[in-house]
matplotlib code that plots the C-alpha trace (Angstrom):
import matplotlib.pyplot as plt

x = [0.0, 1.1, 2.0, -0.2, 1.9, 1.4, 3.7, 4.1, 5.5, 5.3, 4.1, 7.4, 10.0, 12.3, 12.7, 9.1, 8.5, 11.0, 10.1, 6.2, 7.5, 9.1, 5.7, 3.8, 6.1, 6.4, 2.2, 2.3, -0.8, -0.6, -2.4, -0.3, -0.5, 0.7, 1.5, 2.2, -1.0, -3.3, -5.9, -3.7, -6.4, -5.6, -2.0, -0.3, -2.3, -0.5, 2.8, 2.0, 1.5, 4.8, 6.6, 5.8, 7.3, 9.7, 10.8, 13.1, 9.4, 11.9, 10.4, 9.6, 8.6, 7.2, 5.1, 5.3, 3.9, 5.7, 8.7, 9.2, 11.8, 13.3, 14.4, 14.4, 15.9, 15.4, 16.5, 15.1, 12.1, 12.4, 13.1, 10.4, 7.8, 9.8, 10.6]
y = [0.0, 3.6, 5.9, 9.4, 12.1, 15.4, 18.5, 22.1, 24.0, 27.8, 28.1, 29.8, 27.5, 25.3, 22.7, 22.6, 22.0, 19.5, 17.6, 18.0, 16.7, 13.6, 12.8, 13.4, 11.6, 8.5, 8.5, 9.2, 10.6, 13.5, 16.6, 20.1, 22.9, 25.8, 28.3, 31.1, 31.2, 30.6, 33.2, 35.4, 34.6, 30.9, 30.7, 31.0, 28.7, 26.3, 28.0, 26.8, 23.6, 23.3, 24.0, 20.7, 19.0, 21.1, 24.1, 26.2, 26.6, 25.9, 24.3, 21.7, 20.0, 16.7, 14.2, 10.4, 8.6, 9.6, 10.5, 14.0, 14.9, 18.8, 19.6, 18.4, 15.0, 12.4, 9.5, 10.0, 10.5, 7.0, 4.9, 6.5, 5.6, 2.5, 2.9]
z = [0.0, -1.3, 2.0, 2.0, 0.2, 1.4, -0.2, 1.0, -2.0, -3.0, -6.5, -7.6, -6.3, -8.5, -5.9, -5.1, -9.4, -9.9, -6.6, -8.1, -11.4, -10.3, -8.3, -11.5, -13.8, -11.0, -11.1, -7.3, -5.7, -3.6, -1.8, -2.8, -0.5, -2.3, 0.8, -1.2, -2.7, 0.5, 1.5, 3.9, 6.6, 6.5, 5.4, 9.5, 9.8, 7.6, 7.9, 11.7, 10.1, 8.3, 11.2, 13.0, 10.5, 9.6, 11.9, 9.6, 7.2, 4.0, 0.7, -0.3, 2.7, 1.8, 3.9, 2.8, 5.6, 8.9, 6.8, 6.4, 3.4, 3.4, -0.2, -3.7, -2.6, -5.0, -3.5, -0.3, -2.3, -3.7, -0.7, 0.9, -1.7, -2.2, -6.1]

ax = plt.figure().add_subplot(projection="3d")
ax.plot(x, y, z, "-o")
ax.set_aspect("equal")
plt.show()
């Protein structure tokens, strides 16, 4: 069974594209939170979010299971999702 993928990205990061690319192109499933582009009432609220799994709040900041990944890091990527 596939983990849950969850991925905090802003719209105009490189690292957040290519890391959204190699889910795409690998047919992963995934929720997207694009923090950048929240409604300023709600987006502390996720930034809040981020920063239990990751305190610095850096992108991308992915969730695959309990595994949180910091960075375009491909390989991690792969062991996680066991490709």
């Amino acid at each position: 069974m596939t983990p849950s993928v969850k991925l905090y990205a802003l719209s105009t990061c490189s690292h957040c594209r290519n890391t959204r690319k190699f889910l795409d192109d690998n047919n992963v499933s995934y929720d997207v939170v694009e923090v950048d582009l929240c409604p300023l009432d709600e987006r502390q609220q996720v930034i809040d979010e981020v920063k239990k799994y990751n305190p610095a709040c850096s992108f991308p900041t992915l969730l695959i299971g309990d595994k949180v990944i910091v960075g375009y890091r491909e390989q991690e990527i792969k062991e996680a999702l066991g490709l």
